[in-house]
C-alpha positions in Angstrom: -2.6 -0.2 18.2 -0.6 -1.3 21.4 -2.4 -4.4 22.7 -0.5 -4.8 26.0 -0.1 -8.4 27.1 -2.1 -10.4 24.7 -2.2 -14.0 23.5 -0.1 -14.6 20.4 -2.4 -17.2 19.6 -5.8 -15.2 20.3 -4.2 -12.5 18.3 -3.3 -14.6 15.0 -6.5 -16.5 15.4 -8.4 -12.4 15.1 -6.0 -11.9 11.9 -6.9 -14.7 10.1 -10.8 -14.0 10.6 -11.0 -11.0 9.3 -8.2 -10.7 6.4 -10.1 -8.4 4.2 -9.3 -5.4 6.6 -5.7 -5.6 5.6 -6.6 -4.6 1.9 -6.0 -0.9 2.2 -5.8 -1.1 -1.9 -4.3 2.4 -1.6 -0.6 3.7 -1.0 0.3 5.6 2.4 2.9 8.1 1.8 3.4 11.6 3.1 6.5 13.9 4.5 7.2 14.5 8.1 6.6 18.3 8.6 8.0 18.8 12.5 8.9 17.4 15.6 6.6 16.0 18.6 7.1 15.6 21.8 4.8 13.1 23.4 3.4 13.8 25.7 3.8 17.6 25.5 4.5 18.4 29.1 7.6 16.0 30.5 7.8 14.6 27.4 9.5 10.6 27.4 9.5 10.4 23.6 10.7 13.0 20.5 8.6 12.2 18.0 7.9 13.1 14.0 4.8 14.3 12.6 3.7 12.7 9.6 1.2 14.5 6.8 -0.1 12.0 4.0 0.0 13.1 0.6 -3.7 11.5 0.1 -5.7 9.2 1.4 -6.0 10.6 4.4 -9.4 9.9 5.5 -9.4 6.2 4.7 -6.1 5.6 6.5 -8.5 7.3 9.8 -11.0 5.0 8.5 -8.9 1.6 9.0 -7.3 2.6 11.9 -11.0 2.9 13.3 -12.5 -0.3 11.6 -8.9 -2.2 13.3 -9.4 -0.6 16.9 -13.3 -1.3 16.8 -12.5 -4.8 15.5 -9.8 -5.6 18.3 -12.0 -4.4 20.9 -14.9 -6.6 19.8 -12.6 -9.4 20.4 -11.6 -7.9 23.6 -8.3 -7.4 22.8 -8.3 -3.7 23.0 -9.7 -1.1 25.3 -11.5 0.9 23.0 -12.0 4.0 25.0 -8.5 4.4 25.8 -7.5 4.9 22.1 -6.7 7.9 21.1 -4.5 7.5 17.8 -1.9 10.2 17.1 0.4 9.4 13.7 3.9 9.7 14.4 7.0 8.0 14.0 9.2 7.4 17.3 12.7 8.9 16.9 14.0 8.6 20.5 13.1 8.3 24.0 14.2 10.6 26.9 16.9 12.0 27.6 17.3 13.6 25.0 18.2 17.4 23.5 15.0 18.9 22.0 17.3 22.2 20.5 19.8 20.0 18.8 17.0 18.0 17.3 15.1 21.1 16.3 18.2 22.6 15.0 18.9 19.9 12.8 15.5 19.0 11.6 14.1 19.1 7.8 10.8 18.0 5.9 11.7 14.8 4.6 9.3 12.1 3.0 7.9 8.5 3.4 6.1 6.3 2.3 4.9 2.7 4.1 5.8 -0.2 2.6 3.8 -3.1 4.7 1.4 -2.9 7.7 3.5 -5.1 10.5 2.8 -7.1 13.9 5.0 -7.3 16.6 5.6 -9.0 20.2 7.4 -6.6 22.1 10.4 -8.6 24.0 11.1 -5.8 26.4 14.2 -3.5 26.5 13.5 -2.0 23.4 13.7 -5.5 21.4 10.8 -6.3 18.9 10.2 -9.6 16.9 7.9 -9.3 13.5 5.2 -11.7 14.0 3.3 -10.6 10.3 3.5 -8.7 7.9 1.1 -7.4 5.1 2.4 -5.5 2.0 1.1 -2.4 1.1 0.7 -1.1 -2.4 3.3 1.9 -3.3 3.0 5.1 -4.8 5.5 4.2 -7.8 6.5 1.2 -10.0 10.1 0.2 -11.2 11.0 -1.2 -14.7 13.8 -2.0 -16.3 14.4 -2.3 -19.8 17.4 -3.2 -22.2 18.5 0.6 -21.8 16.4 2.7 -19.7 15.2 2.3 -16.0 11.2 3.4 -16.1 9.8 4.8 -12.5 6.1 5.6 -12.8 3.3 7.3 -10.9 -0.6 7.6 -11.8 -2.6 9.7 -10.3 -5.1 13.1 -11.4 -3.0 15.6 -9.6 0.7 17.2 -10.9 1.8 17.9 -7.1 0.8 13.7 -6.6 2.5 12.5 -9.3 5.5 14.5 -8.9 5.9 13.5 -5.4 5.4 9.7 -6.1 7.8 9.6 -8.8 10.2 11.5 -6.1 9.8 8.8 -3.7 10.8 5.9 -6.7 14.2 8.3 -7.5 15.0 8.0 -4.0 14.3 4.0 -3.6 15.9 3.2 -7.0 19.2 5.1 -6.4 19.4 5.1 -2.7 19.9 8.9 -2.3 20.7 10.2 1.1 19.1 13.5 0.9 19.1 16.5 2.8 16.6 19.1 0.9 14.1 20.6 2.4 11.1 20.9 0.4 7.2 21.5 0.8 6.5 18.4 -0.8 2.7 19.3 -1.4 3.9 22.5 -3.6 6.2 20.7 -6.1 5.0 21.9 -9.6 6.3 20.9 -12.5 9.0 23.0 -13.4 10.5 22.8 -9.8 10.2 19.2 -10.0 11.9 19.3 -13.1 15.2 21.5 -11.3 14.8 19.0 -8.4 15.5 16.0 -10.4 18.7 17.9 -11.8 19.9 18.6 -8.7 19.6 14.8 -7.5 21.2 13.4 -10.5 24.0 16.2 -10.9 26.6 13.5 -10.1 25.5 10.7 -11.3 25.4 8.2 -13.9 22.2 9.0 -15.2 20.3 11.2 -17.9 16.5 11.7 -17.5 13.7 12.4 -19.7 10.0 13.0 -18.3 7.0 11.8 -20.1 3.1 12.1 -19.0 0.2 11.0 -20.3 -3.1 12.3 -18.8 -3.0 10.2 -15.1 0.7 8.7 -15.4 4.4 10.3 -15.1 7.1 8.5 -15.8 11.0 9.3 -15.5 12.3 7.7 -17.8 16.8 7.3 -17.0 19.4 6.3 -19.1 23.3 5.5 -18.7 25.1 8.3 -19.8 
């Protein structure tokens, strides 16, 4: 939500009143699937287009429950909210054609919900910031790095695990992928393919609703 010019003051005071709106409880992650421009005619901003893996109807959900809560305060206008996902990537002018050109699916995934006071010119200063549960955990152990995903769906848990590769060893990658169509034996070949160069050997294990890949030194 973009408050406009707002108390800081009034605005933490709202936060602190009603914390239990922050516990989404659930992780946001998705893939961006195509370019935006906003608004579509004379367009001022090139945009991307996120789809979320799951979930999807109780992110909508808190999204509403936060806009009708703001506006109760009267710190939103609630009729002129009309939310649209997306992720700015630039503002105009800009070259639609060489950013089409260029453009792949690629994924995401949220790490915290975030508060900030604008300071003009394109400057921003993080007021809050509440942490949001991911798709994947980490472990390490004496020989092996563990990332695992739980979840009742192979094209989920696949995906999730995906995103803890790409955290954990800080690929930059370029493939692109329908991430919702990832089954098991392409995930297997797409795991190959990351680790081709590295340092790494991999094993998968799963166990009704978790996944884990399991990497070792070679």
């Amino acid at each position: 939500a973009f408050l406009g010019q707002t108390e800081i003051s009034k605005l933490l005071k709202f936060v602190e009143e009603i914390p239990a709106i922050w516990d989404l409880e659930i992780p946001i992650f998705g893939y961006f699937n195509k370019l935006l421009l906003l608004p579509p005619f004379k367009a001022r901003v090139l945009g991307l287009n996120p789809l979320f893996f799951e979930n999807t109807e109780k992110i909508f959900t808190f999204q509403q429950t936060l806009t009708n809560e703001l506006a109760q305060v009267g710190l939103l206008n609630q009729k002129s909210v009309n939310w649209l996902p997306h992720v700015s990537l630039v503002r105009a002018p800009f070259n639609y054609l060489s950013y089409s050109k260029h453009f792949f699916n690629f994924p995401f995934y949220c790490e915290s919900i975030v508060i900030y006071e604008s300071l003009g010119h394109l400057k921003y200063k993080e007021l809050l910031s509440y942490p949001l549960k991911e798709p994947f955990t980490i472990s390490e152990t004496e020989n092996s790095i563990l990332i695992k995903a739980f979840g009742l769906k192979s094209e989920q848990l696949n995906f999730s695990l995906y995103l803890g590769l790409i955290k954990f060893s800080g690929l930059n990658l370029h493939l692109n992928i329908d991430f919702f169509s990832i089954d098991d034996q392409r995930f297997h070949e797409l795991i190959s393919t990351l680790l081709i160069d590295s340092d790494f050997s991999f094993t998968i294990d799963q166990q009704y609703d978790k996944k884990t890949i399991i990497l070792k030194k070679l």
